[in-house]
C-alpha positions as a Markdown table, in Angstrom:
| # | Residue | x | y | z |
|---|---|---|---|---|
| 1 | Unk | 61.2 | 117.8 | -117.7 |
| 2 | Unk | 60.0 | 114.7 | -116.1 |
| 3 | Unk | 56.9 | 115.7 | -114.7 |
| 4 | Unk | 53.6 | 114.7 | -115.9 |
| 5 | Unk | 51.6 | 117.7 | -116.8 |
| 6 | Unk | 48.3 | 116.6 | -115.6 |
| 7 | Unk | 49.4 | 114.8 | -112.3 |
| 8 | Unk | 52.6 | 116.3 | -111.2 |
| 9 | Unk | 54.0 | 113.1 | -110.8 |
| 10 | Unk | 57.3 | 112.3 | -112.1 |
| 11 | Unk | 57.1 | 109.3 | -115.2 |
| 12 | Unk | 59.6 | 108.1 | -117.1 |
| 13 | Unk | 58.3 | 105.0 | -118.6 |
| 14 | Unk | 54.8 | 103.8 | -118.6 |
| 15 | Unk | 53.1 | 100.3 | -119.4 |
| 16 | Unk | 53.2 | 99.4 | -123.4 |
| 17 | Unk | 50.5 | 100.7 | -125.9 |
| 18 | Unk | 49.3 | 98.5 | -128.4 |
| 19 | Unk | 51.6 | 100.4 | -130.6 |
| 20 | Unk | 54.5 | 99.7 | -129.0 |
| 21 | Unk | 53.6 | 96.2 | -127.6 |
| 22 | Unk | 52.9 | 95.4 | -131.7 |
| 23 | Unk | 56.8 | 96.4 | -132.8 |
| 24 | Unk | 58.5 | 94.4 | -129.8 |
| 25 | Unk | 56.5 | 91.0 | -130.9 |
| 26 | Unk | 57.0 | 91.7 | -134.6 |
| 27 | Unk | 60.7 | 92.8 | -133.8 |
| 28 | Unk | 61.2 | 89.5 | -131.5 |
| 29 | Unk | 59.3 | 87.1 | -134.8 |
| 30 | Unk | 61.6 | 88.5 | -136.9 |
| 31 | Unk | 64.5 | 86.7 | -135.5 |
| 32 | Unk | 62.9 | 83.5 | -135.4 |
| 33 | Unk | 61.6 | 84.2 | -139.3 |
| 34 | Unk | 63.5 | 84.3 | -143.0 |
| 35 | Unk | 62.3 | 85.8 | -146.1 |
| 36 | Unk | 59.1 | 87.1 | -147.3 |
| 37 | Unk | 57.8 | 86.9 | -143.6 |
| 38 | Unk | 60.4 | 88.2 | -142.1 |
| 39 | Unk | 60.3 | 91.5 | -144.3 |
| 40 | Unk | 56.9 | 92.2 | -143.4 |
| 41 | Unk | 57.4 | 91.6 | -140.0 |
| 42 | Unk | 60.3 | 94.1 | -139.9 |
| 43 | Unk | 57.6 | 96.9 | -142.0 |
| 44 | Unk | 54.9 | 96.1 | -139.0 |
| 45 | Unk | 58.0 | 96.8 | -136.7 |
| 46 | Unk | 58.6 | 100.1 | -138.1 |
| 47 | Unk | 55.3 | 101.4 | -138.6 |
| 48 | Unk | 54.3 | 100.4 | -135.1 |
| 49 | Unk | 57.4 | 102.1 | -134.0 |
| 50 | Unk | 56.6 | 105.4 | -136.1 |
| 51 | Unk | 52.9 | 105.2 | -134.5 |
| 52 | Unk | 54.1 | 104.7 | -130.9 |
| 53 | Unk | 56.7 | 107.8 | -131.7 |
| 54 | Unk | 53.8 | 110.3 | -133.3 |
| 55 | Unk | 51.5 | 109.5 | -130.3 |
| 56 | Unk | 54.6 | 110.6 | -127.8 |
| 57 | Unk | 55.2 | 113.3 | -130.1 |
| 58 | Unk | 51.4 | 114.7 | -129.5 |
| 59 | Unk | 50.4 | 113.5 | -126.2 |
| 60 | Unk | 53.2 | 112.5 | -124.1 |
| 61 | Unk | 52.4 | 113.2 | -120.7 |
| 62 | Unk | 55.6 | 115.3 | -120.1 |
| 63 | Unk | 58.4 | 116.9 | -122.4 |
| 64 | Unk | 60.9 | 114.0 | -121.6 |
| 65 | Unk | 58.9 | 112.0 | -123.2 |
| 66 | Unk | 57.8 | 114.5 | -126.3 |
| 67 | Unk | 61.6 | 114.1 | -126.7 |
| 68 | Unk | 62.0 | 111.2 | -126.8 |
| 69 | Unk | 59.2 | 110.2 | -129.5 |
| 70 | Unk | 61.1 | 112.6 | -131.5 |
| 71 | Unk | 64.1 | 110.8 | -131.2 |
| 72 | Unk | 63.1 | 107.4 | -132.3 |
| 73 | Unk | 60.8 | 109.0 | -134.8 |
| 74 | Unk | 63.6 | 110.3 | -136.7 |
| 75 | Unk | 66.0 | 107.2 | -135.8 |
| 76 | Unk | 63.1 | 105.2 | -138.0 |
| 77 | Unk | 63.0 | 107.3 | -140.6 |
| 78 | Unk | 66.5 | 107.1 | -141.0 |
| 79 | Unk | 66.7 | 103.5 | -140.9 |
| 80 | Unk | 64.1 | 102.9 | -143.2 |
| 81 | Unk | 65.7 | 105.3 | -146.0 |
| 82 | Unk | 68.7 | 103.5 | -145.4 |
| 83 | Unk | 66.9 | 100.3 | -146.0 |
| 84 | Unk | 67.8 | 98.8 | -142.5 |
């Protein structure tokens, strides 16, 4: 479950993407931003969320992690329909 595919080597976490290096400074402006800026900042949040979740989805090194882009993937879908 753990193991990467290509290595054998056991990975849960691995150094930030762009993707996911892009939501946690948009998700950290947003609390230091109001209005108009702070609602974009929130959509760049999402969408680099929902990129950093497809790219798990389709080439996570191991099914733990597969799993887990699934997760979030569907936890920002259903925040963003819920207008959160």
């Amino acid at each position: 479950m753990f193991r990467d595919r290509a290595t054998g080597k056991i990975v849960i976490a691995q150094f930030p993407n762009l993707p996911l290096l892009a939501w946690l400074v948009a998700s950290v402006l947003t609390l230091a931003t109001t209005g108009t800026l702070r609602t974009a900042l929130g959509y760049l949040a999402s969408v680099a969320l929902l990129v950093w979740a497809a790219d798990e989805i389709w080439r996570g090194v191991n099914p733990f992690r597969r799993m887990m882009g699934g997760l979030v993937l569907v936890w920002v879908l259903v925040s963003v329909v819920r207008g959160h």
